[in-house]
N, C-alpha and C positions, 0 to 999 in steps of 0.2 A: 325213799327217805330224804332225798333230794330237796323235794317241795315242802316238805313238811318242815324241814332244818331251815329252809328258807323264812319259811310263816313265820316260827320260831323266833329268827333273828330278826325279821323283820321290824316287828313288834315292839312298842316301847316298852322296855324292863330296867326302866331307871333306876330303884327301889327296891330290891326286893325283901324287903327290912323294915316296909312300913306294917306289914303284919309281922307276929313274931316268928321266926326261925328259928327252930331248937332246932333242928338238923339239916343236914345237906339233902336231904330226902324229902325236905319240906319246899326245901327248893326245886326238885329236880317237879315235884307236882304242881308248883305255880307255873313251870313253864309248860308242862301239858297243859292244865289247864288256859296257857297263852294260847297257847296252839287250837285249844277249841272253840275259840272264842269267834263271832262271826266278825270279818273283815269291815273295816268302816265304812267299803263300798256295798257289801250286803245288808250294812243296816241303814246307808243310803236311801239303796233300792227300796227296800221294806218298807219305809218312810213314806216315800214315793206312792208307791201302791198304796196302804195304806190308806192316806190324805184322800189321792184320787177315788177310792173305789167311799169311801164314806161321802164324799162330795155327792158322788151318783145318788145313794141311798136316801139322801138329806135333799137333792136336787126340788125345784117345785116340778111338780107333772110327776110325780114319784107316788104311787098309792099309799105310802107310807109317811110320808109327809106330813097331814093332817093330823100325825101322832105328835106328843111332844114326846125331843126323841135326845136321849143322850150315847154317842158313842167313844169307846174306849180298849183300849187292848186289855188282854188280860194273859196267862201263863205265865212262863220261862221268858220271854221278851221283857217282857211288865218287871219282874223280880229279881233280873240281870244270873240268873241259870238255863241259858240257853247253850247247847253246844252245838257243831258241826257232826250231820248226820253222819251213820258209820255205813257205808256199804251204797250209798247214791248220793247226789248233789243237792237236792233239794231238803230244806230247811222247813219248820213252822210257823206258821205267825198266826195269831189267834184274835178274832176283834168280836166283840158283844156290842150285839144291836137293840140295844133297850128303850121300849117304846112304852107309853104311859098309855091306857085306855080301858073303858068302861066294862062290867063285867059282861054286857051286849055283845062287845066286838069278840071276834077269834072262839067264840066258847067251844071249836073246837080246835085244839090244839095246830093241830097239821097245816089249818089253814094258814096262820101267822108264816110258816115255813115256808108255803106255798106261794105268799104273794112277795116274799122273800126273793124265791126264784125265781118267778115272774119276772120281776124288776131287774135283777143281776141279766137278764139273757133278753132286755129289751135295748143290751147297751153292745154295741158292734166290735168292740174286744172282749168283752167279758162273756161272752155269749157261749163261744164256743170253748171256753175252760172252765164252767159250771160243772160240778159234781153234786148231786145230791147225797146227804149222809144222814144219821138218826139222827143228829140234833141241830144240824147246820148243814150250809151250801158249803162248797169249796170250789175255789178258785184255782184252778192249777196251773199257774206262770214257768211254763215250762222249765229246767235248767236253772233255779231261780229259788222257787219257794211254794208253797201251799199257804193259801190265806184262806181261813176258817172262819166264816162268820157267823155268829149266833145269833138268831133271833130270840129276843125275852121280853118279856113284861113284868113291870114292877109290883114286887109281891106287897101289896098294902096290910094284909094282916101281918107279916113278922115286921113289915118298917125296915127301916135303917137303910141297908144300901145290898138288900137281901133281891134276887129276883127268880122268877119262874122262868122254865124253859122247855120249848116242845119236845116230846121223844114218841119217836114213828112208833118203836115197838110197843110202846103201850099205848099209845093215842091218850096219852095225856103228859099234863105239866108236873115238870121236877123243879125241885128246889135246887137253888145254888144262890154263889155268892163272890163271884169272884174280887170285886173291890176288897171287901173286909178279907178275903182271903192273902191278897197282897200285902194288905196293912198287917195282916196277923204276922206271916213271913218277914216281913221287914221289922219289925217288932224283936223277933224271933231272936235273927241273927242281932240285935242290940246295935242297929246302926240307925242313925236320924232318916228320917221319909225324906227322899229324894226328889219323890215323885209328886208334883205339881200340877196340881186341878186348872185348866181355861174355868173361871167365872162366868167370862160374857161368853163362852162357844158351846156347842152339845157337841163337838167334836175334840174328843181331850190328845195331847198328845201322845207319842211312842216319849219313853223317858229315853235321855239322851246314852250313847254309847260307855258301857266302862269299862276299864283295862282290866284285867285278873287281878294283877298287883292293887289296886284299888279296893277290891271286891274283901267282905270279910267270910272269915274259915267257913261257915256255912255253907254260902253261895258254893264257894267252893268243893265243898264237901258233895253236893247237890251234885255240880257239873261233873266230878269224879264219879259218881253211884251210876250215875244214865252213861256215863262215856263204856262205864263197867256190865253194866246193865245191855249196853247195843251189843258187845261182843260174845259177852256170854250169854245170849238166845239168836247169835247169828243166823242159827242152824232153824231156829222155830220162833221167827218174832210174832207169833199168833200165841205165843205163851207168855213174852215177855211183860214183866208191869209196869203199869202206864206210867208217864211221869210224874205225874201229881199226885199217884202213892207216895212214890220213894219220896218225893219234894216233902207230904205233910208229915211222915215217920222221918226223916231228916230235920224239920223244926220243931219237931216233936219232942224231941231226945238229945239235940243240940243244949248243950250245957252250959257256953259261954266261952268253947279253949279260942284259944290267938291263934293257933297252926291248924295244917289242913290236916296232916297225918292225925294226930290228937283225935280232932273233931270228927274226921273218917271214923277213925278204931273205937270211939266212943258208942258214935252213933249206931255203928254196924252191932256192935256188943248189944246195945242197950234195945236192938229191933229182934236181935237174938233170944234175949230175954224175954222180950213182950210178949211172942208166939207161943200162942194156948197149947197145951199137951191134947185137947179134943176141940171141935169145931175150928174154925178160922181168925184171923186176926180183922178186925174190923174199924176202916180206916174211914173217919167222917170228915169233913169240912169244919175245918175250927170254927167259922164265922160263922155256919149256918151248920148245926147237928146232925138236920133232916136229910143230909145230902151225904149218901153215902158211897163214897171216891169207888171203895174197895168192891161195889157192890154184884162186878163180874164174877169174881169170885163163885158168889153163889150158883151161876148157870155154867160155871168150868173150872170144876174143880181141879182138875187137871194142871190148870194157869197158877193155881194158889198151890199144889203142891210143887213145882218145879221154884215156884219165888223161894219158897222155905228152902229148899235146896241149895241156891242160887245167896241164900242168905247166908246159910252154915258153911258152904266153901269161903266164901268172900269175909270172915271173921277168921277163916284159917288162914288166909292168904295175907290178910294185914296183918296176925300177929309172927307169920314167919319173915313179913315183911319188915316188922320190926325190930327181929332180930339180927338179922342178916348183916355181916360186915366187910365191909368191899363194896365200890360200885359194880364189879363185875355180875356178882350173886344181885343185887339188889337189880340192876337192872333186867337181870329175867325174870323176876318174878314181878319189875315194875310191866313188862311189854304182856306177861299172859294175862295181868287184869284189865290195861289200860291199850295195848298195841302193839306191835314191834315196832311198826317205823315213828310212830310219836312219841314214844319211850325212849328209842333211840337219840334219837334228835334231841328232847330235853337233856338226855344227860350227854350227849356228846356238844352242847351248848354249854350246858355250864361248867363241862369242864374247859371249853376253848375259853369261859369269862374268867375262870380262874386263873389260866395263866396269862392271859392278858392284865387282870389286876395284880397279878403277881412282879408282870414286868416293869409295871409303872408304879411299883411299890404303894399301889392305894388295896393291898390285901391286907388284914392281919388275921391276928388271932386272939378269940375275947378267952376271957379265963377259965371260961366253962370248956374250950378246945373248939370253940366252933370258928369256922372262916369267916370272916364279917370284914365292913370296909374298914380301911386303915382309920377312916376317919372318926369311926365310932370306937368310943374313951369309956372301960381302957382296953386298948388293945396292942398287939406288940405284932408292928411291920413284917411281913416275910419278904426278905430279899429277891430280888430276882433269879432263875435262874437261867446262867448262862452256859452249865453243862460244862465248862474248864475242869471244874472239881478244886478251883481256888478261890481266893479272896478276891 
């Protein structure tokens, strides 16, 4: 609990008031969520790699080359819902390799893939931490991260910023769409595009690093579900669902609340509801229809009823969550959704902030009975205490 208290404090939580806070409970989940958040030197590193391994791809003497070629991250990186894996070190980073060309070239699928790997294992580091997977290469940067890189081509009949993409088990091309998928999500959660296109480069940036406290209840709500989601399929992560369900049924049903609890309990509710009494729930790519996120489902069923499951505790778990009073009760049922030693840590953090603003008289209390800074009007100062039992 040690290191994790540490991450915690480390962390700048200037603020925790620039989203709304109706409860101390909303607090104690911004700082998990602090705590998930990958370090500024991991997203350094990520950067790093990144740049470098698209440099390669982009290089001249690259068979790839003669494409006009645009690259870009996409996922949890891209949409600032990424957290720190549960149970190993290494993290995801996810990049699309999107190349422009004639319906001549690649007309079989596999090949695109193929000359993908080629080129990644013609390069004297990359060489030997190639993975081949169904839809992309992977890089495995030991201790570090997995960088995913997807080979595509741009889909000319749907347009826009729509593209195809190889898949082994079928030997053919799928639809997807990751750009418009970002902009749908950012959209979503109702916060202005952060995220900044290079005009002259085909190589677009990672968007820059941001705090939890910065991030709105979405995001969050997002980081919460997968944090929830790694623990409870600890035992069977070949069941768990993938992130880009929970992500597109999270901006699906996101309603507009200011807090993270709210917009939890909402969402979780409102995915409760969706779920058919017969067949499955069927989760598509807002940008692109054709692309169906959910689509394992159908070859493992299995995977689809343990989610349902996974869904109907976790609507139990937030509404007893909500009523619970004490930090003592709240935090165990904060550590069996979220962890023990990160749950611990949040709320053993902000109880040490409290009485720290309590000594330096910048605590109060607003009218609704919640703790807030002294500074925000109106509010009425709590004195320190110094445990005398006098004035």
């Amino acid at each position: 609990m040690e290191e994790v208290d540490e991450m915690i404090s480390e962390r700048r939580v200037p603020d925790l008031h620039r989203l709304t806070v109706s409860t101390w409970l909303d607090e104690i989940l911004i700082r998990i969520c602090v705590a998930l958040q990958l370090t500024r030197t991991q997203h350094s590193e990520a950067e790093s790699h990144y740049l470098a391994v698209s440099r390669w791809l982009t290089a001249d003497g690259s068979s790839l080359a003669r494409f006009q070629q645009s690259i870009y991250p996409q996922g949890s990186l891209r949409i600032g819902t990424t957290v720190r894996p549960w149970g190993r070190e290494e993290y995801d980073l996810d990049l699309v390799l999107e190349l422009s060309f004639g319906d001549l070239e690649f007309t079989d699928p596999i090949r695109l893939l193929d000359a993908l790997e080629r080129r990644l294992r013609t390069h004297g580091v990359y060489a030997p931490l190639v993975e081949r997977k169904n839809r992309c290469i992977r890089l495995n940067f030991a201790h570090q991260f997995h960088l995913d890189v997807l080979p595509a081509r741009t889909d000319d009949k749907l347009g826009g910023t729509c593209i195809l993409v190889p898949d082994c088990e079928v030997r053919g091309w799928k639809h997807s769409n990751p750009k418009g998928y970002a902009g749908w999500f950012e959209n979503a959660g109702t916060r202005e595009l952060e995220y900044k296109e290079l005009r002259a480069a085909s190589v677009e940036p990672i968007p820059l690093p941001e705090e939890a406290q910065d991030k709105n209840a979405l995001q969050l709500a997002v980081q919460l579900m997968k944090r929830r989601r790694d623990l409870a399929f600890s035992d069977r992560q070949d069941l768990a669902p993938i992130s880009i369900v929970l992500t597109t049924l999270a901006g699906t049903f996101f309603n507009g609340e200011t807090n993270p609890l709210a917009a939890l309990s909402a969402i979780v509710r409102s995915i409760n509801a969706a779920i058919p009494s017969t067949g499955r729930l069927v989760v598509c790519n807002p940008a692109n229809p054709l692309e169906d996120l959910s689509e394992r489902w159908d070859r493992d069923p299995e995977a689809y009823d343990a989610f349902v499951r996974s869904m109907r505790l976790f609507v139990a778990e937030l509404a007893q969550l909500e009523l619970e009073r004490g930090i003592p009760n709240a935090t165990a049922a904060l550590e069996r959704m979220f962890g023990e030693e990160l749950a611990r840590a949040a709320v053993v953090r902000h109880a040490r902030d409290i009485e720290l603003n309590r000594q330096s008289r910048s605590l109060g209390v607003s009218k609704s009975g919640l703790l807030t800074p002294a500074s925000a009007a109106p509010a009425i100062v709590i004195r320190s205490n110094n445990f005398y039992g006098g004035r």
